[in-house]
N, C-alpha and C positions, 0 to 999 in steps of 0.2 A: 504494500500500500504506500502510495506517495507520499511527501507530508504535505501536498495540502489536501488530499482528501483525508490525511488525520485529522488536521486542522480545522477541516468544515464539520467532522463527524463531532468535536471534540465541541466547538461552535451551538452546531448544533442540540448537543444532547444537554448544554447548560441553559439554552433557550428553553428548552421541554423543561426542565429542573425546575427555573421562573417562575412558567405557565404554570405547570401544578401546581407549585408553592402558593402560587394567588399572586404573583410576581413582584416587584422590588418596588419599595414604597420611595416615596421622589428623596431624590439627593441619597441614597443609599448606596453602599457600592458592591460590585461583585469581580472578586480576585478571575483574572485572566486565567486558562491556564499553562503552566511552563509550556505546555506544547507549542501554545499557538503563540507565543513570544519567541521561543525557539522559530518558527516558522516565517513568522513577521523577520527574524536578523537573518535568518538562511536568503530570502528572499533581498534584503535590505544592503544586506555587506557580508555575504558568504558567510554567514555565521562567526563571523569574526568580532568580538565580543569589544576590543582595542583598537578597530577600524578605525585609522587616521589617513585618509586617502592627497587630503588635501579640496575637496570638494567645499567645503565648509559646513560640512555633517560629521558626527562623528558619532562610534562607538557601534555598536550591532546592530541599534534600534536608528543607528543615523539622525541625529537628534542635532536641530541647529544650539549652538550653544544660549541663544538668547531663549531660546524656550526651556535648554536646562536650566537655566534661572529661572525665568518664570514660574517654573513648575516643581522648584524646591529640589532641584538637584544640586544647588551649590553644598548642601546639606552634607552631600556625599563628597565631589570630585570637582576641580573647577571646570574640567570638559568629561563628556560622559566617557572618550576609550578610556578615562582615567581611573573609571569606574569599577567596580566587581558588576559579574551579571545579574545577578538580583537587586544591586542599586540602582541601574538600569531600568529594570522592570520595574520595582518602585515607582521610578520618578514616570515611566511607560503609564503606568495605571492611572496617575493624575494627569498627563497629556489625554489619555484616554476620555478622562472624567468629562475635561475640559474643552476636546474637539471633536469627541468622537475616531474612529476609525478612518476619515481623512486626514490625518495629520500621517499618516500613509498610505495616501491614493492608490498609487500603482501596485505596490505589495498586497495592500488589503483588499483590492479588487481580484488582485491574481489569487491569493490564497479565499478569497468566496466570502470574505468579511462585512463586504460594502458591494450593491449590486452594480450593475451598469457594465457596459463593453468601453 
């Protein structure tokens, strides 16, 4: 199996999870999981966790530095490859909170995260 059809599967089975539950009451959050962040950096920067390409993104999740400030990453690293992977994710979860799943268009389209061609 690919990983993005893990990733859609993984996606998806936490959407059913929701739905039953009676789903997530506003401003609450629900943890990603390591799959589909592994999935989002495979796609983003080869799964390269310290990705400094020169591009002016950095780290797995490719993360402009002015949004890791924003989003409570100086917390951890002053640019994200500076990062561990899970402070990454972290700071990933409230990018997420805050833009949704286009704050990675093309990745999160490719992995089935956000619809549209």
């Amino acid at each position: 199996m690919g990983v993005a059809v893990a990733v859609v599967m993984v996606v998806a089975a936490a959407v059913v999870m929701v739905v039953v539950s009676g789903g997530l009451r506003a401003g609450a959050a629900m943890r990603v999981a390591d799959l589909v962040w592994d999935g989002l950096a495979e796609c983003e920067s080869g799964g390269n966790w310290q990705a400094n390409t020169g591009n002016g993104f950095y780290g797995g999740l490719q993360i402009r530095p002015s949004t890791w400030e924003e989003s409570g990453g100086l917390h951890f690293a002053d640019r994200p490859d500076r990062a561990s992977r899970r402070e990454q994710t972290t700071v990933g979860e409230e990018i997420l909170r805050q833009q949704g799943w286009e704050a990675w268009p093309s990745c999160a389209r490719e992995l089935g995260l956000i619809g549209g061609a």
